[in-house]
C-alpha positions as CSV (number, residue, x, y, z in Angstrom):
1,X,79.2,26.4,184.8
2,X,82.3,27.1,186.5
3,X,82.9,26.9,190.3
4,X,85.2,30.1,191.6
5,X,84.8,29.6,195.2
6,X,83.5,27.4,197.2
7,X,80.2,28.5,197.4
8,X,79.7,30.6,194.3
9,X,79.7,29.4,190.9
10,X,79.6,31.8,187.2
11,X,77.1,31.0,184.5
12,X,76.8,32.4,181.6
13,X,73.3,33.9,180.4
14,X,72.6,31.6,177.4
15,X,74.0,28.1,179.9
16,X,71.6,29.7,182.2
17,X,68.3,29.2,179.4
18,X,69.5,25.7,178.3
19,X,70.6,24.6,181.7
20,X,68.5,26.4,184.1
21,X,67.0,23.0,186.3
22,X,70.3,21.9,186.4
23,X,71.4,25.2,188.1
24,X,68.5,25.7,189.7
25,X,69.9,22.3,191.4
26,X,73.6,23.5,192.1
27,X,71.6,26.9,194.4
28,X,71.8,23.9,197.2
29,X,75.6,23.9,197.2
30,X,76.5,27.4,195.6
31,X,75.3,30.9,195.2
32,X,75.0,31.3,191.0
33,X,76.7,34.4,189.3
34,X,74.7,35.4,186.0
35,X,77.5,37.3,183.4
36,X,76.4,38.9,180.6
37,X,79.4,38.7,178.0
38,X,81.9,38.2,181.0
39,X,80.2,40.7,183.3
40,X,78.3,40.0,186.4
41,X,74.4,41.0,186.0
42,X,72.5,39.1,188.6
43,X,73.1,36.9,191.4
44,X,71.2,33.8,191.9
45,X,70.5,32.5,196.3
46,X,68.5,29.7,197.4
47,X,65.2,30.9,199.2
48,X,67.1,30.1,202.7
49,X,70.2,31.8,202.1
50,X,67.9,34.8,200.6
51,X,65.9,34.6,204.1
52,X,69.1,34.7,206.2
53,X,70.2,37.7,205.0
54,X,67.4,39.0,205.1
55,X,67.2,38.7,208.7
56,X,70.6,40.1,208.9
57,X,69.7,43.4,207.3
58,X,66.9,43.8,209.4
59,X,68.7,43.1,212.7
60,X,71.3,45.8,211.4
61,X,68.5,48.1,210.6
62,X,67.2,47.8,214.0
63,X,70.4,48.5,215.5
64,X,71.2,51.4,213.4
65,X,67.1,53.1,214.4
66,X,67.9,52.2,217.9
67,X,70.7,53.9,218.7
68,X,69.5,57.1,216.4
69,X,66.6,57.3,218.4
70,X,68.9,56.9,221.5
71,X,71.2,60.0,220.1
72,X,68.2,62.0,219.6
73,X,66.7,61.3,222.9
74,X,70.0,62.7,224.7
75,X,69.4,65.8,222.7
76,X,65.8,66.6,222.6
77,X,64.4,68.2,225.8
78,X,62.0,66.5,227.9
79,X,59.7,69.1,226.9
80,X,59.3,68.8,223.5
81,X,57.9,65.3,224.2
82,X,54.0,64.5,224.0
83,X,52.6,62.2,225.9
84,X,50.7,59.1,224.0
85,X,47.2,61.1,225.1
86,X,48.7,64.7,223.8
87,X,49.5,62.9,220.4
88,X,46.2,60.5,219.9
89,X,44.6,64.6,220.0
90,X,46.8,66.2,218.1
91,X,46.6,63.2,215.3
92,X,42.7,63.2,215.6
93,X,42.2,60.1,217.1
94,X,40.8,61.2,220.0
């Protein structure tokens, strides 16, 4: 296992079968780069740094569906709206 940065370190596919507890240990400290013959193929996170960015994407994505439905509120006339009644009908569930 070789540390690059701080938080990230390389191992190599056959280190990660004979060594995996011992980098499933080091996921504390460092995010784990899998290579494959000296190329990236998968990147190992700890379940909490998997969740935090998780919650990242998801407060981007809810920026990014807020302001489209902002941009396509300014351009949609107030007529083509439907009231929640007008829609439970024409969805059948009313």
């Amino acid at each position: 296992m070789i540390i690059v940065k701080e938080d990230t370190a390389l191992v190599g596919i056959s280190e990660f079968r004979t060594k995996a507890e011992e980098i499933f240990n080091e996921l504390k400290t460092h995010k784990v780069i899998i290579e494959r013959r000296n190329k990236p193929v998968a990147v190992l996170l700890s379940l909490k740094k998997y969740k935090q960015m998780e919650e990242v994407f998801e407060w981007i994505e809810d920026q990014a569906l807020g302001y489209l439905a902002k941009e396509r509120e300014k351009s949609t006339p107030k007529a083509k709206y439907l009231s929640l009644e007008e829609l439970s009908k024409k969805i059948g569930l009313i």
